[in-house]
HTML snippet that shows the backbone in 3Dmol.js (N, CA, C, O; Angstrom):
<script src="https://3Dmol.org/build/3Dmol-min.js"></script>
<div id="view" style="width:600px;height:400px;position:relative"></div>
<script>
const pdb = `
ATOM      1  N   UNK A   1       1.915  68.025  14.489  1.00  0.00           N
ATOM      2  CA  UNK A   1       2.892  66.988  14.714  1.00  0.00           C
ATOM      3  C   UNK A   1       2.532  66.191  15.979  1.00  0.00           C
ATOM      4  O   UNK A   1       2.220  65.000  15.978  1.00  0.00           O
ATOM      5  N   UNK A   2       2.626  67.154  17.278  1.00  0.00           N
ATOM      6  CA  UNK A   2       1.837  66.325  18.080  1.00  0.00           C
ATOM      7  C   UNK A   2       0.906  65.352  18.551  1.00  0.00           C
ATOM      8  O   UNK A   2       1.042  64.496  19.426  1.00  0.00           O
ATOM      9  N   UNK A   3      -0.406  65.731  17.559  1.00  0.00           N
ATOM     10  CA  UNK A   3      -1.731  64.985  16.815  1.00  0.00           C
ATOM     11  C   UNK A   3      -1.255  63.582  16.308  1.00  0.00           C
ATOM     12  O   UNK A   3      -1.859  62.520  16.459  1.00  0.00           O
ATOM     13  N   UNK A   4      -0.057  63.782  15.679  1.00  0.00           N
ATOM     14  CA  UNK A   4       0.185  62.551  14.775  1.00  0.00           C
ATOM     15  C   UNK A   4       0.807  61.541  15.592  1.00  0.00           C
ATOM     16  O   UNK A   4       0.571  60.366  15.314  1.00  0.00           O
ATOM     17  N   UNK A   5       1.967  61.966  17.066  1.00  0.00           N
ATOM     18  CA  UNK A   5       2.596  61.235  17.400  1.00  0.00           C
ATOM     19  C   UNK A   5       1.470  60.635  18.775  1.00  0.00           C
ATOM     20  O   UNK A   5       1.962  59.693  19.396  1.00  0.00           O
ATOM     21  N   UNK A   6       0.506  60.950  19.110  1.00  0.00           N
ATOM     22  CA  UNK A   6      -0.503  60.281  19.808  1.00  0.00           C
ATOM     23  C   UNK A   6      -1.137  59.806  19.144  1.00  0.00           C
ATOM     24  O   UNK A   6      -1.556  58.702  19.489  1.00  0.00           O
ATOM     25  N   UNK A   7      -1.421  60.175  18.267  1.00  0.00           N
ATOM     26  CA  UNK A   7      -2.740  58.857  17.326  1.00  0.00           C
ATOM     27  C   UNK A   7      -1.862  58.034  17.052  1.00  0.00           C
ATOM     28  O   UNK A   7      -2.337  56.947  16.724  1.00  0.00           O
ATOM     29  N   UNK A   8      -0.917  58.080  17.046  1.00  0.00           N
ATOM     30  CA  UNK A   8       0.476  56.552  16.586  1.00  0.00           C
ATOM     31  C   UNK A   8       0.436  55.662  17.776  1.00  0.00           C
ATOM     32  O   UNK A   8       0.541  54.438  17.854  1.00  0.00           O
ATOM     33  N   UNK A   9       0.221  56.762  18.873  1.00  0.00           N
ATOM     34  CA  UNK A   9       0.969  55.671  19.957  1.00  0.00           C
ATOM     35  C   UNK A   9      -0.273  55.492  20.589  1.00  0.00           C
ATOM     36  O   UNK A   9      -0.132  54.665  21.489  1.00  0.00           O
ATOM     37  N   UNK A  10      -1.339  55.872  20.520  1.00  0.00           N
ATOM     38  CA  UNK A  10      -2.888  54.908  20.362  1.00  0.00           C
ATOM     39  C   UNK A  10      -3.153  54.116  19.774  1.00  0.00           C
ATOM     40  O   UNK A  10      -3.984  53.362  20.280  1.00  0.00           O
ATOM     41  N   UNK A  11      -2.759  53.845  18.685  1.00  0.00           N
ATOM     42  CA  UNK A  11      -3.291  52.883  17.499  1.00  0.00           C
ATOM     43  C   UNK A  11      -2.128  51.559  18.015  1.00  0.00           C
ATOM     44  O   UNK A  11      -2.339  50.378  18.288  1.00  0.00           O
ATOM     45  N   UNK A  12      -0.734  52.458  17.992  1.00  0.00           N
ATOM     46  CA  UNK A  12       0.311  51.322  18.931  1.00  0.00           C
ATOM     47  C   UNK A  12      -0.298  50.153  19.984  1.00  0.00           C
ATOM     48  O   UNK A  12      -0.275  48.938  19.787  1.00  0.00           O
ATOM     49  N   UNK A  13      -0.783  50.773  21.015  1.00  0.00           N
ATOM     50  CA  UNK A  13      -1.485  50.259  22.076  1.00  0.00           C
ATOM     51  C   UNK A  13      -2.991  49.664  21.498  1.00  0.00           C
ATOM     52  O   UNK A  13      -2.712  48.477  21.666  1.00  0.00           O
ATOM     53  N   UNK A  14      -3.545  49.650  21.276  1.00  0.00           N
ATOM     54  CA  UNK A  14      -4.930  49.125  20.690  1.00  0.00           C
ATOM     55  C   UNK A  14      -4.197  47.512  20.202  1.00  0.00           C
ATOM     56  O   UNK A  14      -4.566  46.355  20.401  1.00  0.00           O
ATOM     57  N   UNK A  15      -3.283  47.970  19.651  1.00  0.00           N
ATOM     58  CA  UNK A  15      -2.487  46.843  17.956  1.00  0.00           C
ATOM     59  C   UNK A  15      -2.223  46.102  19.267  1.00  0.00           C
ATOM     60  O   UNK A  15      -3.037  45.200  19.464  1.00  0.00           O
ATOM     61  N   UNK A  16      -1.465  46.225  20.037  1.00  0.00           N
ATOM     62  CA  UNK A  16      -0.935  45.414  21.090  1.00  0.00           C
ATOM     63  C   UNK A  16      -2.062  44.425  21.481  1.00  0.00           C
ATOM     64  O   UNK A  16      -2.326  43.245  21.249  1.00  0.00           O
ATOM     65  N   UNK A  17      -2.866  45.944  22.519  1.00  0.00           N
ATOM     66  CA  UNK A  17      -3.799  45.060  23.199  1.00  0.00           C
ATOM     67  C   UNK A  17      -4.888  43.671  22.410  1.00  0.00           C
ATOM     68  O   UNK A  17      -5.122  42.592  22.954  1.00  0.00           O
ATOM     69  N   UNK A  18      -5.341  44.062  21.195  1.00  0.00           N
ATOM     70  CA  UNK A  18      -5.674  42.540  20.300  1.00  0.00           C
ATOM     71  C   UNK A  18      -4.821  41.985  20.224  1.00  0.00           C
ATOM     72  O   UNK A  18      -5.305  41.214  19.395  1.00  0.00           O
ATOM     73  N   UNK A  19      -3.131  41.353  20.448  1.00  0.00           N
ATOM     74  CA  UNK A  19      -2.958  40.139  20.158  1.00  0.00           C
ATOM     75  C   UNK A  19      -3.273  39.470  21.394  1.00  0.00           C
ATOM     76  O   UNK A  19      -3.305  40.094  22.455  1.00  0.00           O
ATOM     77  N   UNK A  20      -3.477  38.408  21.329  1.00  0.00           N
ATOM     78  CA  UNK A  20      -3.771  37.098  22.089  1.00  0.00           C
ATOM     79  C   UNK A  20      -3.003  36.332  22.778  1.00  0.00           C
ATOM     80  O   UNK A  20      -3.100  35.118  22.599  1.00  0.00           O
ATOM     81  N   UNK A  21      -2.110  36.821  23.677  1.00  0.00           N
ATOM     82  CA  UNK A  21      -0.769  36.315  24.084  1.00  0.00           C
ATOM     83  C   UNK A  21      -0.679  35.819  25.602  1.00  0.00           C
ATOM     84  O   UNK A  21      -1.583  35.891  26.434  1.00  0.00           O
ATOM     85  N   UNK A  22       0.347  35.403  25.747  1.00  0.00           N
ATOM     86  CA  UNK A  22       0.783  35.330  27.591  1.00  0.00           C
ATOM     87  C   UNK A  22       0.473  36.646  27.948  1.00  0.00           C
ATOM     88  O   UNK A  22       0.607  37.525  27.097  1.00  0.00           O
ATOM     89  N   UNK A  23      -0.083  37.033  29.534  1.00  0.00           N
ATOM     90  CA  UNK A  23       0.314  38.294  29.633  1.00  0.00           C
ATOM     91  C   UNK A  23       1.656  38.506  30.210  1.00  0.00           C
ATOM     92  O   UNK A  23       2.139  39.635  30.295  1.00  0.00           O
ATOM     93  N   UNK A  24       2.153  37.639  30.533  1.00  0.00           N
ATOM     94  CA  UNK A  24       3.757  38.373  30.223  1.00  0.00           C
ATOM     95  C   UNK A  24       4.524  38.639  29.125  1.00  0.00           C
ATOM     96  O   UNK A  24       5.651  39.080  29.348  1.00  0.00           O
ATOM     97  N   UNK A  25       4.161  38.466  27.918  1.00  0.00           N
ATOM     98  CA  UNK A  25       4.581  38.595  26.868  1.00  0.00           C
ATOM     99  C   UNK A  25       3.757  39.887  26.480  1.00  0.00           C
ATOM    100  O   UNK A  25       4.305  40.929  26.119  1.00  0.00           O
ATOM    101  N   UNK A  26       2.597  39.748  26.572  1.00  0.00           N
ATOM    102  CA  UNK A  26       2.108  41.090  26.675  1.00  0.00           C
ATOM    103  C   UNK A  26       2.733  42.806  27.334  1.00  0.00           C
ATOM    104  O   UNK A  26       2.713  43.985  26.981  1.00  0.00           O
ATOM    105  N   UNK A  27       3.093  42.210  28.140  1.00  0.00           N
ATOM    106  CA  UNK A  27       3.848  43.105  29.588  1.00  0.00           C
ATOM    107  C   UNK A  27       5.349  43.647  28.996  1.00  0.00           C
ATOM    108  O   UNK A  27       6.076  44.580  29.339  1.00  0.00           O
ATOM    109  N   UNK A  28       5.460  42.588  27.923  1.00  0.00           N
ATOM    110  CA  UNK A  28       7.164  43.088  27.087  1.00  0.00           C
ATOM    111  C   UNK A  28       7.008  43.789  26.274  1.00  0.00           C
ATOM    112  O   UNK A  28       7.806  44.696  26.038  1.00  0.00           O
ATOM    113  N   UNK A  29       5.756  43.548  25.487  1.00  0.00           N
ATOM    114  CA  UNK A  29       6.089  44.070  24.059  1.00  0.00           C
ATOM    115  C   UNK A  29       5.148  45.207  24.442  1.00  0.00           C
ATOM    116  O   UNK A  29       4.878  45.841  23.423  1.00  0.00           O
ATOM    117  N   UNK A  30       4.578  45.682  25.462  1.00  0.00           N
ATOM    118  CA  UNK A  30       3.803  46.410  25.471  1.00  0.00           C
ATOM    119  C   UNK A  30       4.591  47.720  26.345  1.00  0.00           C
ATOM    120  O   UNK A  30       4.009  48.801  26.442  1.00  0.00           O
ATOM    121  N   UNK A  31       5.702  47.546  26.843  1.00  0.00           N
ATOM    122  CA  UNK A  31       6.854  47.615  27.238  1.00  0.00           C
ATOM    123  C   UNK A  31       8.058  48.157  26.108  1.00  0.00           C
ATOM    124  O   UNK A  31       8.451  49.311  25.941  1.00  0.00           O
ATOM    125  N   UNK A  32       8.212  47.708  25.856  1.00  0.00           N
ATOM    126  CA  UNK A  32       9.348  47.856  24.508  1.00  0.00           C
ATOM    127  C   UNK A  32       7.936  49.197  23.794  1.00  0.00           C
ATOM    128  O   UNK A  32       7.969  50.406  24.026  1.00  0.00           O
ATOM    129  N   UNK A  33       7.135  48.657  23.163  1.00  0.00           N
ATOM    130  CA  UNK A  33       6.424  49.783  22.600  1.00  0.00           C
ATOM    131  C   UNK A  33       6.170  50.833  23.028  1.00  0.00           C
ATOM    132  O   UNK A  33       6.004  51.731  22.202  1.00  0.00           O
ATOM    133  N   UNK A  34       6.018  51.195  24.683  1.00  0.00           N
ATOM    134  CA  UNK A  34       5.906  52.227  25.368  1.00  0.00           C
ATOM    135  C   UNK A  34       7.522  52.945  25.533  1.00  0.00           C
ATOM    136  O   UNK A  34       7.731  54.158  25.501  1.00  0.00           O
ATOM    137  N   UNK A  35       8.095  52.366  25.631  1.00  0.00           N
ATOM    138  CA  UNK A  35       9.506  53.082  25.303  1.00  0.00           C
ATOM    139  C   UNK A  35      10.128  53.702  24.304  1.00  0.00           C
ATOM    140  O   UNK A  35      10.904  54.644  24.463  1.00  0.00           O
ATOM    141  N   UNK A  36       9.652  52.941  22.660  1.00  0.00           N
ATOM    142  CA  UNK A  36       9.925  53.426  21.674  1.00  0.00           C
ATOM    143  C   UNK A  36       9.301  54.866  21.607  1.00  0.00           C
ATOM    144  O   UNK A  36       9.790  55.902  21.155  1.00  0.00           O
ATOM    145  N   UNK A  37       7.933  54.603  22.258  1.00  0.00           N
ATOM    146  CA  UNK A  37       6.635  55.847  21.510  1.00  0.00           C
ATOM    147  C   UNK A  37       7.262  57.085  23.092  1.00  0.00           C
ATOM    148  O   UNK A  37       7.029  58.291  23.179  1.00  0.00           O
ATOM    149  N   UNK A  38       7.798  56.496  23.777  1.00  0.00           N
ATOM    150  CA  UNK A  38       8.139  57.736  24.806  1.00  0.00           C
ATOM    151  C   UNK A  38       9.468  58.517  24.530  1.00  0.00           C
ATOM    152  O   UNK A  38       9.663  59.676  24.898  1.00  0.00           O
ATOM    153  N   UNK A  39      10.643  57.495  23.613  1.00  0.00           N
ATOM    154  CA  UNK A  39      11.666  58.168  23.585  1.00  0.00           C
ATOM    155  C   UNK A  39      11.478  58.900  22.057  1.00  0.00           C
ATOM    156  O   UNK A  39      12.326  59.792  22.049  1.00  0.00           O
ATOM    157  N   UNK A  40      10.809  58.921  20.875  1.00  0.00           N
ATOM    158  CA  UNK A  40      10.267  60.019  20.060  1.00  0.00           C
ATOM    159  C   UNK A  40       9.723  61.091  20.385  1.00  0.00           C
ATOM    160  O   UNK A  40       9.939  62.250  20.031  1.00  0.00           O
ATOM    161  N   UNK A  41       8.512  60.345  21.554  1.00  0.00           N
ATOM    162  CA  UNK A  41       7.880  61.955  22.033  1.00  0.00           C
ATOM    163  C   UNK A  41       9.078  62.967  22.942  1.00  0.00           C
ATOM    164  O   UNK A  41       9.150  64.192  23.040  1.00  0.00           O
ATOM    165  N   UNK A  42       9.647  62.243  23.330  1.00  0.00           N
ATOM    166  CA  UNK A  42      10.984  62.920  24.403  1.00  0.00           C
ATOM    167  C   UNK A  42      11.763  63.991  23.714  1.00  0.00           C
ATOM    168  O   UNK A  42      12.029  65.135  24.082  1.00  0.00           O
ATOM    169  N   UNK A  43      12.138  63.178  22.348  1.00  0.00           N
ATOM    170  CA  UNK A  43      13.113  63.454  20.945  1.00  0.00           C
ATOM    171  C   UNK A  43      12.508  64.436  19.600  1.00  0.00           C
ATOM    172  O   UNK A  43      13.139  64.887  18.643  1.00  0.00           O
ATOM    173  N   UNK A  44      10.929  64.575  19.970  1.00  0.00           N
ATOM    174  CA  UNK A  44      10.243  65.897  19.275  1.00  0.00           C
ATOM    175  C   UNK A  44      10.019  66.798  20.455  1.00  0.00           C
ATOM    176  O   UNK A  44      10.129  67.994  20.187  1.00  0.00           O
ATOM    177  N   UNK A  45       9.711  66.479  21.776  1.00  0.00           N
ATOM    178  CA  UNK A  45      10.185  67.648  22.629  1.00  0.00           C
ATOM    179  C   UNK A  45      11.028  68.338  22.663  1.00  0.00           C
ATOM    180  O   UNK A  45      10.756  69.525  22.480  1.00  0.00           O
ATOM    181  N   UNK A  46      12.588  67.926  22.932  1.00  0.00           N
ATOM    182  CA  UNK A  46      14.006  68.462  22.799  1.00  0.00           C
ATOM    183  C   UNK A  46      14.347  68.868  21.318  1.00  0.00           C
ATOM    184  O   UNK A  46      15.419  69.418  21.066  1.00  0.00           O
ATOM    185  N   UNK A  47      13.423  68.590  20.346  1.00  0.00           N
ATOM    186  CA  UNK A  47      14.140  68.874  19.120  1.00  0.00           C
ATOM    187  C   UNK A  47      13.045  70.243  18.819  1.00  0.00           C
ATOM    188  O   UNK A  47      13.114  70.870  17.761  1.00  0.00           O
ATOM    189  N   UNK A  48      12.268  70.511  19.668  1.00  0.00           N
ATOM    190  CA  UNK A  48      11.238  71.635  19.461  1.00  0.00           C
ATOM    191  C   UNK A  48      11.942  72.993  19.527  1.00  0.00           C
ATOM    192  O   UNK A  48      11.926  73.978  18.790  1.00  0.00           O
ATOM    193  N   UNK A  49      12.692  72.634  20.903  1.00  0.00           N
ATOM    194  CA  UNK A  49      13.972  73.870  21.357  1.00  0.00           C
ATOM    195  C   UNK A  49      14.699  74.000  21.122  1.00  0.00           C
ATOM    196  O   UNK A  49      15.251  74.620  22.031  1.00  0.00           O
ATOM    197  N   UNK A  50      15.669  73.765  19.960  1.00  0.00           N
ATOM    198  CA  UNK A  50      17.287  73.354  19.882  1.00  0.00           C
ATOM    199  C   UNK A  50      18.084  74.271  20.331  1.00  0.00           C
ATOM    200  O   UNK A  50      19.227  73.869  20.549  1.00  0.00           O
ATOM    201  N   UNK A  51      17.762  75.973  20.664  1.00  0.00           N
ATOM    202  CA  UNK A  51      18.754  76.810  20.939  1.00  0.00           C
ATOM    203  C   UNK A  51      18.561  77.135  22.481  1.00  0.00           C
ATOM    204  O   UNK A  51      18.742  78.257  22.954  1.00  0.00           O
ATOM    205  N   UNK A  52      18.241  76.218  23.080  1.00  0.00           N
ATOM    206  CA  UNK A  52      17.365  76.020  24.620  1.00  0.00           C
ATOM    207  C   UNK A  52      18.092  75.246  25.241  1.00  0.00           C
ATOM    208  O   UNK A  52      18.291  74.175  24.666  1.00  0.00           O
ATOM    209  N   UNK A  53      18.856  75.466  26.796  1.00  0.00           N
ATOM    210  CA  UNK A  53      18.847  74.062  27.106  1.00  0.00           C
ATOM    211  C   UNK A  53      20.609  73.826  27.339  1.00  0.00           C
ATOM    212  O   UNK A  53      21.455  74.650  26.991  1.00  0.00           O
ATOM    213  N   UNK A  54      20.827  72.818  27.850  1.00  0.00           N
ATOM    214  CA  UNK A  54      22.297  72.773  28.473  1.00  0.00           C
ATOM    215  C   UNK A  54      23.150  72.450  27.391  1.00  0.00           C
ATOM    216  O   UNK A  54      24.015  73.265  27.069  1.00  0.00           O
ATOM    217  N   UNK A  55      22.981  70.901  26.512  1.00  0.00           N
ATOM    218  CA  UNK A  55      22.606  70.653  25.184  1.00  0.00           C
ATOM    219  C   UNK A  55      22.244  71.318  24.084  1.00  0.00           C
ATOM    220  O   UNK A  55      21.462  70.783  23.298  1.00  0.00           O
ATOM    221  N   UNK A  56      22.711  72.491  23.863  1.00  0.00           N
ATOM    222  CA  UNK A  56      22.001  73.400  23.037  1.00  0.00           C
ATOM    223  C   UNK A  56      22.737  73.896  21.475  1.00  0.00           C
ATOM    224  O   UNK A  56      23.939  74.162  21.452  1.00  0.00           O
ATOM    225  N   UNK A  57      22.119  73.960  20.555  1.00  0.00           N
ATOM    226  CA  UNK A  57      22.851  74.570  19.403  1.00  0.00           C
ATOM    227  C   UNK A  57      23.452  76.084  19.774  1.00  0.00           C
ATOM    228  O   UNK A  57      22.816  76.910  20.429  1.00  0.00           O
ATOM    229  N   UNK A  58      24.561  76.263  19.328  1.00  0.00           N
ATOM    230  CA  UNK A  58      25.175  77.479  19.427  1.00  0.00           C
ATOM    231  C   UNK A  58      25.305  78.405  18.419  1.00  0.00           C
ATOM    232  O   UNK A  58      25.802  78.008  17.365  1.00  0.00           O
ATOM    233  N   UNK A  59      24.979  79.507  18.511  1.00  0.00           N
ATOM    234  CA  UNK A  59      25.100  80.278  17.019  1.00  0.00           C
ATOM    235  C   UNK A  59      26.239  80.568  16.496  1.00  0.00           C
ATOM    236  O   UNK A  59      26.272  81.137  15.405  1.00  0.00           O
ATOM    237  N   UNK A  60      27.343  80.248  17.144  1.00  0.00           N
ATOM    238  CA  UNK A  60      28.718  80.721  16.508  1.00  0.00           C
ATOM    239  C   UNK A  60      29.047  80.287  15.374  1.00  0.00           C
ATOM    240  O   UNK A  60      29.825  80.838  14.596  1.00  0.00           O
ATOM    241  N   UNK A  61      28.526  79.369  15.230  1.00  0.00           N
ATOM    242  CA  UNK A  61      28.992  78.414  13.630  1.00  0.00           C
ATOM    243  C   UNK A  61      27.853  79.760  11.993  1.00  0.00           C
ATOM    244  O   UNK A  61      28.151  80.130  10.857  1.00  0.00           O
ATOM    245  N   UNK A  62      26.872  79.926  12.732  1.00  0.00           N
ATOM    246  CA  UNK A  62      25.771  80.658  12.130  1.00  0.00           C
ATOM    247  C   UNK A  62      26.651  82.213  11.868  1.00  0.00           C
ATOM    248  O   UNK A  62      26.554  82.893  10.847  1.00  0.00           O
ATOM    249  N   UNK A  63      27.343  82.474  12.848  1.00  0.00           N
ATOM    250  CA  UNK A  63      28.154  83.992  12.894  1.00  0.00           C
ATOM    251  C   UNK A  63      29.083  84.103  12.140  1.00  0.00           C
ATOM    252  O   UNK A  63      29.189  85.015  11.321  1.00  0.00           O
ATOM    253  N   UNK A  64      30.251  82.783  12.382  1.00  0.00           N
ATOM    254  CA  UNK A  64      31.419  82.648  11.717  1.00  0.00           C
ATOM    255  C   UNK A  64      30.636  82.732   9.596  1.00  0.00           C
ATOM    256  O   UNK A  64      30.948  83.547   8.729  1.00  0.00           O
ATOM    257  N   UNK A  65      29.707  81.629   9.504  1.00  0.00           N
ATOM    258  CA  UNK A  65      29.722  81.510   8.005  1.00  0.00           C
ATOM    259  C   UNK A  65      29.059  83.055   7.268  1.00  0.00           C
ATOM    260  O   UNK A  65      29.202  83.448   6.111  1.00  0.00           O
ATOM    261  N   UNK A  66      28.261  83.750   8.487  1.00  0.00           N
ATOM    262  CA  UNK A  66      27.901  85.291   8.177  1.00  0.00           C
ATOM    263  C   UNK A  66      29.113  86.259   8.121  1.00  0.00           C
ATOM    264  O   UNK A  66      29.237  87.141   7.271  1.00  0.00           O
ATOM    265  N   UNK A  67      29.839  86.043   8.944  1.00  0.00           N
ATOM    266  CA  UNK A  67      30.964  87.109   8.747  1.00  0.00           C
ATOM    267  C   UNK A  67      31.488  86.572   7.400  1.00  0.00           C
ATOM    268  O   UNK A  67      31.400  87.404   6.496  1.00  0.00           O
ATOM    269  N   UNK A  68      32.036  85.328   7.032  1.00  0.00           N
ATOM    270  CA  UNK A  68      32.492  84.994   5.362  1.00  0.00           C
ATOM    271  C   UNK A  68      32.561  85.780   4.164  1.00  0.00           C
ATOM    272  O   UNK A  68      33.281  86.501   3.474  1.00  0.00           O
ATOM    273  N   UNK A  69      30.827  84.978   4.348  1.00  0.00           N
ATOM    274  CA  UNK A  69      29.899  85.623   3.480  1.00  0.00           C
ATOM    275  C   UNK A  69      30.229  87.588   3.247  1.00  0.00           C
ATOM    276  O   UNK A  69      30.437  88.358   2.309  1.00  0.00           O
ATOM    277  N   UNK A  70      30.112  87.648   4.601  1.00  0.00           N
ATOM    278  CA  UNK A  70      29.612  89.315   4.482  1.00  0.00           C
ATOM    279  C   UNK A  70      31.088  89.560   4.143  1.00  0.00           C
ATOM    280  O   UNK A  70      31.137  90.072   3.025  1.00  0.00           O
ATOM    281  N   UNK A  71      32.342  89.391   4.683  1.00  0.00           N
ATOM    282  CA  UNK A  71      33.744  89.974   3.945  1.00  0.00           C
ATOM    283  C   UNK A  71      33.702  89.393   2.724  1.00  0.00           C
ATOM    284  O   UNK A  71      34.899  89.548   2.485  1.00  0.00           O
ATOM    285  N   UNK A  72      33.312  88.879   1.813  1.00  0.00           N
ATOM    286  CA  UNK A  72      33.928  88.167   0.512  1.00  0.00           C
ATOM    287  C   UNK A  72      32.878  89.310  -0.422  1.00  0.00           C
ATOM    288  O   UNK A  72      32.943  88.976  -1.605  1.00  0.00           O
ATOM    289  N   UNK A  73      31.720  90.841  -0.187  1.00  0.00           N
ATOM    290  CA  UNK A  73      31.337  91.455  -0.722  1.00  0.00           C
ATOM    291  C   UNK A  73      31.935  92.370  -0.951  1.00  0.00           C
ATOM    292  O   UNK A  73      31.468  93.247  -1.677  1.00  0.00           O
TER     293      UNK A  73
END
`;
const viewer = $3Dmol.createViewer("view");
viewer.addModel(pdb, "pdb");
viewer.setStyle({}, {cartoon: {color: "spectrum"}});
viewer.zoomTo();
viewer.render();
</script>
């Protein structure tokens, strides 16, 4: 997964760097693209750990539908 989200955000940057623009227009969109490709990589980091963390999934919901389950045998 990792592999995939850097060769994206290489190929991202390459795509950029050929257009032919102002470089301040350059400086935006190259900008905006570095943000998109940082807040995914951010968002497959945090989603690597989900039971980690301050923010974290809780197992009680996982306990409650096991106990159910297990009384309704």
């Amino acid at each position: 997964m990792w592999y995939t989200v850097v060769t994206g955000a290489v190929i991202c940057m390459v795509f950029i760097w050929l257009f032919n623009t102002s470089f301040i227009a350059q400086l935006i969109l190259g900008g905006l693209a570095s943000f998109a490709i940082a807040t995914m990589i951010c968002l497959s980091a945090l989603m690597d750990n989900p039971f980690r963390g301050e923010l974290s999934v809780s197992p009680e919901a996982f306990q409650i539908v096991y106990d159910q389950l297990m009384d309704n045998k």
